[in-house]
MARZA-227993 format. One line per 4 residues: number of its first residue (from 1); their letters; for each residue z, y, x of C-alpha. Coordinates in pm, whole numbers. Each point is the difference from the previous one (the first is absolute). Example, Ala and Ser with C-alpha at 12.3 -4.5 7.8 and 13.67 -1.06 7.14 Angstrom:
1	AS	780,-450,1230 ~ -66,344,137
This chain:
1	XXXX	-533,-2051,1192 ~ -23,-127,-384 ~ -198,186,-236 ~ 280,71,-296
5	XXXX	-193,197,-254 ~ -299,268,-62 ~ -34,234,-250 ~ -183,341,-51
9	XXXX	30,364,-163 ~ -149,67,-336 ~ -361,72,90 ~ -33,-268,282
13	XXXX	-31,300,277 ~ 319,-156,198 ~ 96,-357,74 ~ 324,-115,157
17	XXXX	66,-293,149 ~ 404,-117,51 ~ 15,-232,314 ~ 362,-218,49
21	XXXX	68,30,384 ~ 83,-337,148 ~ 432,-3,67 ~ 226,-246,69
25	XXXX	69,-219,-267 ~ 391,14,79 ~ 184,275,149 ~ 174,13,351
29	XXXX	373,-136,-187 ~ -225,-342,-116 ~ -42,144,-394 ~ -278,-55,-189
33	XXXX	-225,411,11 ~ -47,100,-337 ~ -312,44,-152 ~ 41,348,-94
37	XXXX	60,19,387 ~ -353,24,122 ~ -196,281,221 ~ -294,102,-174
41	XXXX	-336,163,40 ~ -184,211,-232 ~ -373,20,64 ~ -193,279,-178
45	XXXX	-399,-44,-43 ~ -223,167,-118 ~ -228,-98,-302 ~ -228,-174,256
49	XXXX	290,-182,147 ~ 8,223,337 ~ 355,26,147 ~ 108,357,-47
53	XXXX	355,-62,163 ~ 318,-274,17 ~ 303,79,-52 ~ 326,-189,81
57	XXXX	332,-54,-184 ~ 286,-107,91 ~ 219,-323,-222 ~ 265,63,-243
61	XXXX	-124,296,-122 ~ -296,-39,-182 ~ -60,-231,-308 ~ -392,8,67
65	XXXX	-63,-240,-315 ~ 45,249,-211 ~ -208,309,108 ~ -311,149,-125
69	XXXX	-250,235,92 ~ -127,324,-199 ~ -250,279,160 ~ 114,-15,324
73	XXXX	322,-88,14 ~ 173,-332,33 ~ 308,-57,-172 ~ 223,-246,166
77	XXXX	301,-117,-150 ~ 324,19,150 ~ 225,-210,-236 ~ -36,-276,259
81	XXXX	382,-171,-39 ~ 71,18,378 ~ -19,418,-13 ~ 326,171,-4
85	XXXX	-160,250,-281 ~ -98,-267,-227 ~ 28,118,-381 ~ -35,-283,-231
89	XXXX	-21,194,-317 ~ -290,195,139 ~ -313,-37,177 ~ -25,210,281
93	XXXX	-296,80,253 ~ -104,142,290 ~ -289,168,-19 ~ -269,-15,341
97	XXX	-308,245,-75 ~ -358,-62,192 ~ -85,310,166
């Protein structure tokens, strides 16, 4: 796995952690996999860096370099260009709250 990014909410209570997946570099038909193609991991830690859970998502949907954190929720963007519900004029997110 390659460590992407890691950022935390406003008061340093949550961290999360964004983990590429390792792929194929080229899909089955011999094309090059695009890098907004890549399984992903978010790890969420506590302030003391304790795994609270990991959670997986799927390629093409997600455009992970673009997301945030507030309270606890992570916003994840999902203007990633391979998405069928890409909106260019707008940022859009889906929003994954920390129970």
């Amino acid at each position: 796995m390659l460590h992407y990014k890691m950022f935390a909410n406003e008061d340093n209570t949550f961290f999360y952690r964004i983990v590429k997946h390792p792929m194929e570099l080229f899909y089955p038909d011999g094309k090059s996999r695009s890098k907004d193609d890549f399984q992903f991991s978010v790890m969420i830690l506590d302030k003391t860096y304790n795994l609270i859970k990991e959670v997986v998502f799927e390629g093409q949907m997600f455009d992970y370099r673009q997301s945030f954190a507030y309270k606890n929720k992570l916003y994840l963007n999902i203007n990633n260009p391979l998405n069928d519900n890409v909106d260019e004029d707008h940022l859009q997110f889906a929003v994954y709250a920390l129970n």
